[in-house]
C-alpha positions, 0 to 999 in steps of 0.5 A: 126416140120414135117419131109420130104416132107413139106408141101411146097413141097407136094403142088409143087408135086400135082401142078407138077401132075396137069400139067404133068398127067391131063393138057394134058388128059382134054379139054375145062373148064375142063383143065382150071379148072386144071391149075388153081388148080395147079396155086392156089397151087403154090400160096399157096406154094410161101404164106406160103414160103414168106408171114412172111418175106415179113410182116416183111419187110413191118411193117419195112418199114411203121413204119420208114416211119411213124415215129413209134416204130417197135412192137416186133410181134409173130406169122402170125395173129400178123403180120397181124393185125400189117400190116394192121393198118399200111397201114390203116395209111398210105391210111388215109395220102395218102387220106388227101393229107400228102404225095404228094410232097416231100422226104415223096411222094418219100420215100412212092412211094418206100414203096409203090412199094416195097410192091406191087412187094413182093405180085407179088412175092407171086401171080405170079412173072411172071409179075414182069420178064415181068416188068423187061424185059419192063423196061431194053428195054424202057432203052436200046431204051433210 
Protein backbone atom coordinates (compact mmCIF):
# COMPACT_ATOMS: atom_id res chain seq x y z
CA UNK A 1 0.00 0.00 0.00
CA UNK A 2 1.24 3.42 -0.69
CA UNK A 3 1.14 6.17 1.58
CA UNK A 4 -0.34 9.99 1.18
CA UNK A 5 -1.36 11.24 -1.24
CA UNK A 6 -2.86 8.23 -3.09
CA UNK A 7 -3.18 7.91 -6.42
CA UNK A 8 -6.93 9.17 -6.29
CA UNK A 9 -5.87 12.30 -4.81
CA UNK A 10 -2.80 13.06 -6.95
CA UNK A 11 -5.01 12.66 -10.05
CA UNK A 12 -7.69 15.19 -8.46
CA UNK A 13 -4.88 17.66 -7.71
CA UNK A 14 -3.52 17.60 -11.45
CA UNK A 15 -7.22 17.84 -12.50
CA UNK A 16 -7.54 21.06 -10.02
CA UNK A 17 -4.03 22.47 -11.56
CA UNK A 18 -5.85 22.02 -14.99
CA UNK A 19 -8.42 24.08 -14.15
CA UNK A 20 -7.32 26.55 -12.12
CA UNK A 21 -3.68 27.58 -13.73
CA UNK A 22 -4.11 26.62 -17.39
CA UNK A 23 -7.81 26.64 -18.26
CA UNK A 24 -7.78 30.58 -17.75
CA UNK A 25 -4.20 31.05 -19.73
CA UNK A 26 -5.10 29.11 -22.96
CA UNK A 27 -7.96 29.63 -25.76
CA UNK A 28 -9.41 27.98 -28.55
CA UNK A 29 -8.48 24.04 -28.72
CA UNK A 30 -6.26 24.30 -26.83
CA UNK A 31 -8.21 25.32 -23.45
CA UNK A 32 -10.50 22.67 -24.73
CA UNK A 33 -7.71 20.09 -24.87
CA UNK A 34 -7.34 20.95 -21.06
CA UNK A 35 -10.38 20.76 -19.90
CA UNK A 36 -10.81 17.65 -21.32
CA UNK A 37 -7.70 16.28 -19.64
CA UNK A 38 -8.77 17.38 -16.39
CA UNK A 39 -12.36 15.83 -17.03
CA UNK A 40 -10.44 12.57 -18.15
CA UNK A 41 -8.42 12.50 -14.88
CA UNK A 42 -11.39 13.07 -12.87
CA UNK A 43 -12.99 9.97 -14.70
CA UNK A 44 -10.10 7.77 -14.00
CA UNK A 45 -10.38 9.11 -10.28
CA UNK A 46 -14.03 8.30 -9.58
CA UNK A 47 -13.01 4.44 -11.89
CA UNK A 48 -10.59 3.52 -9.79
CA UNK A 49 -12.82 4.91 -6.44
CA UNK A 50 -15.98 3.04 -7.73
CA UNK A 51 -15.23 0.70 -10.54
CA UNK A 52 -14.68 -2.76 -7.97
CA UNK A 53 -17.80 -2.22 -5.83
CA UNK A 54 -20.15 -1.22 -8.42
CA UNK A 55 -18.71 -4.66 -10.42
CA UNK A 56 -19.63 -6.27 -7.10
CA UNK A 57 -23.12 -4.75 -7.29
CA UNK A 58 -23.73 -5.93 -10.63
CA UNK A 59 -22.52 -9.65 -10.83
CA UNK A 60 -24.99 -9.69 -7.74
CA UNK A 61 -27.75 -8.44 -9.12
CA UNK A 62 -27.33 -10.59 -12.77
CA UNK A 63 -26.85 -13.43 -10.94
CA UNK A 64 -30.42 -13.23 -8.67
CA UNK A 65 -31.91 -12.06 -11.96
CA UNK A 66 -30.38 -15.02 -13.76
CA UNK A 67 -30.86 -17.46 -11.32
CA UNK A 68 -27.03 -18.20 -10.84
CA UNK A 69 -24.71 -18.93 -8.04
CA UNK A 70 -22.69 -15.40 -7.06
CA UNK A 71 -18.92 -16.83 -7.90
CA UNK A 72 -16.65 -15.92 -5.13
CA UNK A 73 -14.49 -13.42 -7.53
CA UNK A 74 -10.77 -11.85 -6.71
CA UNK A 75 -9.13 -9.34 -8.13
CA UNK A 76 -10.37 -6.53 -11.22
CA UNK A 77 -9.91 -8.73 -14.35
CA UNK A 78 -12.05 -11.51 -12.47
CA UNK A 79 -14.68 -9.33 -11.72
CA UNK A 80 -14.41 -7.99 -15.20
CA UNK A 81 -14.46 -11.16 -17.00
CA UNK A 82 -17.34 -12.36 -14.51
CA UNK A 83 -19.31 -9.21 -15.39
CA UNK A 84 -19.16 -9.58 -18.93
CA UNK A 85 -20.27 -13.11 -19.37
CA UNK A 86 -22.94 -12.06 -17.22
CA UNK A 87 -24.54 -9.19 -19.24
CA UNK A 88 -23.67 -11.39 -22.68
CA UNK A 89 -26.25 -13.68 -20.86
CA UNK A 90 -28.52 -11.52 -20.17
CA UNK A 91 -28.28 -9.22 -24.06
CA UNK A 92 -28.72 -13.00 -25.44
CA UNK A 93 -32.50 -13.24 -23.24
CA UNK A 94 -33.17 -9.59 -23.92
CA UNK A 95 -32.35 -10.32 -27.65
CA UNK A 96 -34.71 -13.76 -27.75
CA UNK A 97 -37.61 -12.13 -26.38
CA UNK A 98 -37.32 -13.88 -22.28
CA UNK A 99 -37.67 -10.78 -20.67
CA UNK A 100 -40.41 -8.70 -22.17
CA UNK A 101 -43.09 -8.94 -20.22
CA UNK A 102 -43.85 -9.53 -16.77
CA UNK A 103 -41.92 -9.70 -13.11
CA UNK A 104 -38.63 -10.65 -15.22
CA UNK A 105 -39.01 -7.38 -17.66
CA UNK A 106 -39.48 -5.37 -14.30
CA UNK A 107 -36.95 -6.74 -12.36
CA UNK A 108 -34.53 -6.40 -15.68
CA UNK A 109 -35.48 -3.05 -16.50
CA UNK A 110 -34.36 -2.25 -12.74
CA UNK A 111 -30.91 -4.20 -13.01
CA UNK A 112 -30.57 -2.78 -16.10
CA UNK A 113 -30.86 0.94 -14.91
CA UNK A 114 -29.36 0.64 -11.78
CA UNK A 115 -26.39 -0.33 -13.70
CA UNK A 116 -26.33 2.52 -16.33
CA UNK A 117 -26.84 5.08 -13.30
CA UNK A 118 -23.62 3.21 -11.26
CA UNK A 119 -21.54 4.05 -14.98
CA UNK A 120 -22.88 7.66 -14.98
CA UNK A 121 -21.61 7.99 -11.69
CA UNK A 122 -18.12 7.03 -12.84
CA UNK A 123 -18.16 8.92 -16.39
CA UNK A 124 -20.12 12.13 -15.48
CA UNK A 125 -22.46 12.19 -12.56
CA UNK A 126 -23.50 15.50 -13.59
CA UNK A 127 -26.45 13.92 -15.64
CA UNK A 128 -27.63 11.99 -13.24
CA UNK A 129 -28.25 15.38 -10.91
CA UNK A 130 -29.61 16.70 -13.90
CA UNK A 131 -31.96 13.43 -14.16
CA UNK A 132 -33.00 13.72 -10.66
CA UNK A 133 -33.63 17.28 -11.17
CA UNK A 134 -36.06 16.52 -14.68
CA UNK A 135 -37.63 13.86 -12.69
CA UNK A 136 -38.85 15.74 -9.35
CA UNK A 137 -40.16 18.86 -11.53
CA UNK A 138 -42.08 16.63 -14.19
CA UNK A 139 -43.46 15.11 -10.37
CA UNK A 140 -44.13 18.57 -8.98
CA UNK A 141 -46.06 19.68 -12.40
CA UNK A 142 -48.13 16.36 -11.76
Amino acid sequence: MQDRPTAIELLEAAANFVDREIVPVTEGGRQFQSRVVANVMRIIAREMKLEEPHMREEITALCALLGKEKPHLHGRDELYDAALKLNDELSAKIRAGDVDSGELRERTLKVVRHAVENKLKIANPRYLEADLAAREKRRAGS
